[in-house]
C-alpha positions in Angstrom: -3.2 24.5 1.1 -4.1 25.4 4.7 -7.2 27.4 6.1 -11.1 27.0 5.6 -10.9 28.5 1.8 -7.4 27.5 0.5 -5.9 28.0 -2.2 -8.4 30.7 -3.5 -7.7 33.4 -0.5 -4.0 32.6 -0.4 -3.3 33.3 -4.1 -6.1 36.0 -3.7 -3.8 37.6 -0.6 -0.5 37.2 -2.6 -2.3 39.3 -4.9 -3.2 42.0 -2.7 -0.1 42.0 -1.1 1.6 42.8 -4.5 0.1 46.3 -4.2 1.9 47.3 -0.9 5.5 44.7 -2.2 6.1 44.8 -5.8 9.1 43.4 -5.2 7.8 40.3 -3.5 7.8 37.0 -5.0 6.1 34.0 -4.2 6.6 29.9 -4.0 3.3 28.4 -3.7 3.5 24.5 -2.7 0.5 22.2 -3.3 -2.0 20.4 -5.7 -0.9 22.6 -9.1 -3.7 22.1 -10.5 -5.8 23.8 -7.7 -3.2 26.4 -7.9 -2.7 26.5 -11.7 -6.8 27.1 -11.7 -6.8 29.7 -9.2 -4.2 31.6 -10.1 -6.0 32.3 -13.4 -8.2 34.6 -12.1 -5.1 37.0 -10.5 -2.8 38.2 -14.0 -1.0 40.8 -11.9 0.4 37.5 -9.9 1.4 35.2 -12.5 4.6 36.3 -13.5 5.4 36.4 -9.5 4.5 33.1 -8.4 6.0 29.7 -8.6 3.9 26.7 -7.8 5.6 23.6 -6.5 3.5 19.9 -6.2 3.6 18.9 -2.9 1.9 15.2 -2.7 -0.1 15.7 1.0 -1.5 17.9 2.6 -1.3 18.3 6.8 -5.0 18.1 8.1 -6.5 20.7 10.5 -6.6 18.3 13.3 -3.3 16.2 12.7 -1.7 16.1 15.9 1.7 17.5 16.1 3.8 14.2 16.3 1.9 13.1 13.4 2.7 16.2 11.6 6.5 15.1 12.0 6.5 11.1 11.4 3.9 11.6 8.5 4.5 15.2 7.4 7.3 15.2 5.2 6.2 15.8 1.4 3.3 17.9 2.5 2.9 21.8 1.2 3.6 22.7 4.5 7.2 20.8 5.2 8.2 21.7 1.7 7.5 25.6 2.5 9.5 25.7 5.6 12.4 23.6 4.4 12.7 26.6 1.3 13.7 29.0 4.2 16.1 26.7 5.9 17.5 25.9 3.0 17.8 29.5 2.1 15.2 29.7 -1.0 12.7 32.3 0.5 13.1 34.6 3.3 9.9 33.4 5.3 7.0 31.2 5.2 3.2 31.9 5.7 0.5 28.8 5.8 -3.2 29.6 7.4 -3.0 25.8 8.3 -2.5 23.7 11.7 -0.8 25.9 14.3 0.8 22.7 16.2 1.7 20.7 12.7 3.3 24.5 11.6 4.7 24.9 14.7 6.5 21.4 15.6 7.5 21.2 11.7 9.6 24.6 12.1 11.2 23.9 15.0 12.4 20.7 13.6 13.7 22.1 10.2 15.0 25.3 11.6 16.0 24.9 15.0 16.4 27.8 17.7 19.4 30.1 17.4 22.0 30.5 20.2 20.7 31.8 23.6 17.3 30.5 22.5 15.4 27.5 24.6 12.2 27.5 23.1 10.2 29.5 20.5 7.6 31.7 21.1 4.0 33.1 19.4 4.1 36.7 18.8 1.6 39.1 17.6 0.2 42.8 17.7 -2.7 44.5 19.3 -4.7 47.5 19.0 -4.5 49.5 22.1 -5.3 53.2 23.3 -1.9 54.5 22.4 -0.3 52.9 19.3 0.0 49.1 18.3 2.0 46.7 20.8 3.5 42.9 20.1 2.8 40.3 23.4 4.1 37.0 23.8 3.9 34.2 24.4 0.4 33.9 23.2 0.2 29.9 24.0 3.2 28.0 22.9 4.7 27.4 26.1 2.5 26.6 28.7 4.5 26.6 31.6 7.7 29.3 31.6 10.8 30.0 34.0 12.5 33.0 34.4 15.5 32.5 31.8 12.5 31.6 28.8 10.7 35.0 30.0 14.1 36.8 29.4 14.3 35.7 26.2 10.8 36.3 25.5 11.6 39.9 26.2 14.5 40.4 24.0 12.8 38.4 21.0 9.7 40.1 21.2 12.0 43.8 21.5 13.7 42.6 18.4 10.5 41.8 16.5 8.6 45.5 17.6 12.0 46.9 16.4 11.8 45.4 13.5 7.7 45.5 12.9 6.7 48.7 14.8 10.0 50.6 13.7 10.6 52.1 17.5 12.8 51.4 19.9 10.5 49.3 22.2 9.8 49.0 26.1 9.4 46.3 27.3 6.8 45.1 30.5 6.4 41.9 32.1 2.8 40.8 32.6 2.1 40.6 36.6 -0.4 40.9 39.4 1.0 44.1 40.4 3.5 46.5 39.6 5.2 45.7 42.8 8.7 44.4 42.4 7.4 41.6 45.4 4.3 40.6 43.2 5.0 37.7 41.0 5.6 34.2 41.3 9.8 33.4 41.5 10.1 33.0 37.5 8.5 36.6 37.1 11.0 38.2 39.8 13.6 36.4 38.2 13.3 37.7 34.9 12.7 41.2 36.1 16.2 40.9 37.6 17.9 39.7 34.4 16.3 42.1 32.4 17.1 45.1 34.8 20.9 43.7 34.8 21.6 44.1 31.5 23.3 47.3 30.1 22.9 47.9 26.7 19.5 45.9 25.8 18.5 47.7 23.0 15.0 48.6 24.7 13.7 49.9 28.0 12.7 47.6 30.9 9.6 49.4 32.2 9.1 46.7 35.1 5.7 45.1 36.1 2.8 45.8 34.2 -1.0 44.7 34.8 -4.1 43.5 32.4 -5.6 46.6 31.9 -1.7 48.2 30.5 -2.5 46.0 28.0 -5.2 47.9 26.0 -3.7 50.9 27.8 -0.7 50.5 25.8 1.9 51.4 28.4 4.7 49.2 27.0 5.3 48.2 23.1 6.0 44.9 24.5 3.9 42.8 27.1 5.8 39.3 28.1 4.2 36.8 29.6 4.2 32.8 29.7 1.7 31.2 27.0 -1.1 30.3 29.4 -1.6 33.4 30.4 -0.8 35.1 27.4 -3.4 32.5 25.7 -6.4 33.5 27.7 -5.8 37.2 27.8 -5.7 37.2 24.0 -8.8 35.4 24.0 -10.6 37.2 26.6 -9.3 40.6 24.5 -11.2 39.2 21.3 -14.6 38.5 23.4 -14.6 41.6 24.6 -14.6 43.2 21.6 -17.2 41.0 20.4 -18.8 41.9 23.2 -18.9 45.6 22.9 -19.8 45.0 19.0 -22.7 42.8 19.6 -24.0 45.4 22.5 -23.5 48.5 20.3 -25.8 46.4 17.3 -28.6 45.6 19.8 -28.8 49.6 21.3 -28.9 50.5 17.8 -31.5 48.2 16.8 -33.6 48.6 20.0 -35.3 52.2 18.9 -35.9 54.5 16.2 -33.9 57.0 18.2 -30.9 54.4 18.3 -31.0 53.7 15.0 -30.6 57.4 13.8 -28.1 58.0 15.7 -26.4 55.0 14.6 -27.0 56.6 11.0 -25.7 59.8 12.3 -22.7 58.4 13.6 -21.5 55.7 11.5 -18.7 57.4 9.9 -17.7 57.3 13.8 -18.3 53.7 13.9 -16.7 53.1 10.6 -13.1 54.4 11.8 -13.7 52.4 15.3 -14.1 49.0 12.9 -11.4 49.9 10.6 -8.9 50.7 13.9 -10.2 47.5 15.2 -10.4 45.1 12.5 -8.7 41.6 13.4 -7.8 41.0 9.9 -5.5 44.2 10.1 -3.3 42.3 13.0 -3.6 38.6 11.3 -0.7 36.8 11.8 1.2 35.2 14.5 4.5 34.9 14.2 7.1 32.3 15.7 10.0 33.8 16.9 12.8 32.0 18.6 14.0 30.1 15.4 16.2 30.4 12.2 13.9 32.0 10.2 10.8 33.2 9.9 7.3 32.1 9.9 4.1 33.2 10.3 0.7 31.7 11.0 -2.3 33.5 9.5 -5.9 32.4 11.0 -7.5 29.8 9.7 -10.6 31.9 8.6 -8.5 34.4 7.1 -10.1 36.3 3.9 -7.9 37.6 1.2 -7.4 41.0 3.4 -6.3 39.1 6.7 -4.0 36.7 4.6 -2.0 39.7 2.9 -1.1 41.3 6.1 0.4 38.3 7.3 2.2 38.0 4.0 2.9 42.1 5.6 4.3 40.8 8.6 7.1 38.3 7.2 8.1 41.0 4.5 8.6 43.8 7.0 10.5 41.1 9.3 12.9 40.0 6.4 13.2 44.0 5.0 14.3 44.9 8.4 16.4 41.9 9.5 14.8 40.7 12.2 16.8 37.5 12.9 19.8 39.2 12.2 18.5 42.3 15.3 17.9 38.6 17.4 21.0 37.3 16.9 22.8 40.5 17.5 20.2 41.3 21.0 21.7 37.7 22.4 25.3 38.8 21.5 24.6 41.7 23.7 23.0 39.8 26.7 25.0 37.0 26.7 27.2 38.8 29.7 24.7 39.3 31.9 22.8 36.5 31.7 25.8 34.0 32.1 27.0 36.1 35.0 23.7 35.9 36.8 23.3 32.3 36.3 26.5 31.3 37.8 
């Protein structure tokens, strides 16, 4: 029941997503006869979907804490507590990040060698589509929550971009002297283990980002936070820029004409909806937030993102990636 057009684009995107998962199956939670209503209009979904009254809804801006002393009984407690309790494989809600996030950390909890959870997600870039985390759910970071930022987010790329993954912290400089102490110390962890599962390239810097240099960039949420955001300006940027040329002369307007085929592929490769979905890793199970403003298209490739997750065992690759840092990481803390 969560997002600026729910329940209409979330049955609409269960329906699209059908297409690229017949075998996926669905357990809707909210007012039934919204969904009942809606679902009407999608036949190829019926005979996948079962819709489960929840009596509340969390709003867009409940706080958090409010979200766990008042949440319980809502469509979005009532989807997370189907994967703890082992009834779906993942849950996806276009509703209130911090209500989304605080309920699944209560009702899932972390695994072992897990502090705190983190907000994943891909990007475009030059080279080929990268995850980065933490994209704002820890604020502040030391250098043991980086490490395991880095082996979550190696797990998730595995899993998601079906490569074994290299990993780069984000930094000031590549130097191995540039960084605050938590950033040096995770660098160390990361270069002491022996069997990671991916390759620590080191240090990266903002502009590797859209370079692509690493399938992985790491970073604490804050900065993670305003990167993505300053990533999604620019574009809007360069968008509104390239409108106003083509608009400012006949001359610019043919060869806008001339070239939108051009254009067209640069939209499609760029499209936001194509990388909806922001996904929580760091707990026992999986969940994904699509945008509040998603449309149909946005909401079924976040539907994508937990289904390729579950197919490819991503919490299984998580738990496994711990089992095989554990060594190193106990014998450099002591």
């Amino acid at each position: 029941m969560g997002g600026d057009r729910a329940p209409d684009v979330v049955l609409s995107g269960a329906n699209m997503a059908c297409e690229r998962y017949p075998e996926a199956r669905f357990l809707v939670h909210g007012d039934t006869v919204l969904l009942q209503r809606s679902l009407e209009k999608f036949r190829r979904l019926r005979d996948r979907v079962e819709l489960h009254a929840a009596e509340k809804v969390i709003a867009d801006d409940a706080r958090p804490s409010s979200a766990l002393r008042g949440g319980e009984g809502s469509s979005m407690w009532n989807a997370v507590r189907k994967v703890r309790d082992g009834e779906a494989a993942g849950v996806v809600s276009a509703g209130n990040t911090g209500a989304l996030m605080a309920v699944s950390k209560f009702l899932l909890r972390t695994p072992p060698g897990v502090g705190r959870p983190a907000i994943c997600s891909i990007l475009p870039t030059l080279r080929a589509e990268i995850a980065m985390l933490d994209l704002g759910a820890n604020i502040e970071c030391d250098g043991e929550n980086l490490f395991q930022f880095a082996v979550m987010g190696a797990a998730f790329a595995s899993a998601v971009l079906d490569r074994r993954p290299t990993v780069g912290l984000l930094n000031v400089g590549q130097e191995e002297l540039k960084g605050g102490a938590a950033l040096r110390d995770a660098a160390a962890r990361l270069r002491a283990v022996s069997k990671p599962g991916f390759d620590f390239k080191g240090f990266i810097e903002g502009d590797d980002i859209t370079g692509g240099a690493v399938d992985v960039v790491v970073t604490d949420g804050f900065t993670g936070n305003v990167a993505l955001k300053a990533l999604e300006g620019s574009a809007r940027l360069y968008g509104a820029a390239l409108r106003r040329a083509a608009k400012s002369s006949l001359a610019g307007m043919a060869g806008f004409w001339l070239a939108r085929r051009t254009f067209g592929k640069v939209r499609d490769r760029l499209d936001p909806r194509r990388y909806n979905g922001a996904v929580f890793v760091g707990l026992n199970g999986i969940v994904v937030k699509a945008h509040g403003s998603s449309d149909a298209f946005a909401f079924a490739n976040a539907i994508g993102f937990a289904v390729d997750m579950s197919r490819h065992g991503f919490l299984e690759d998580v738990r496994a990636a711990f089992e095989r840092t554990a060594p190193p990481v106990a014998a450099t803390a002591s």
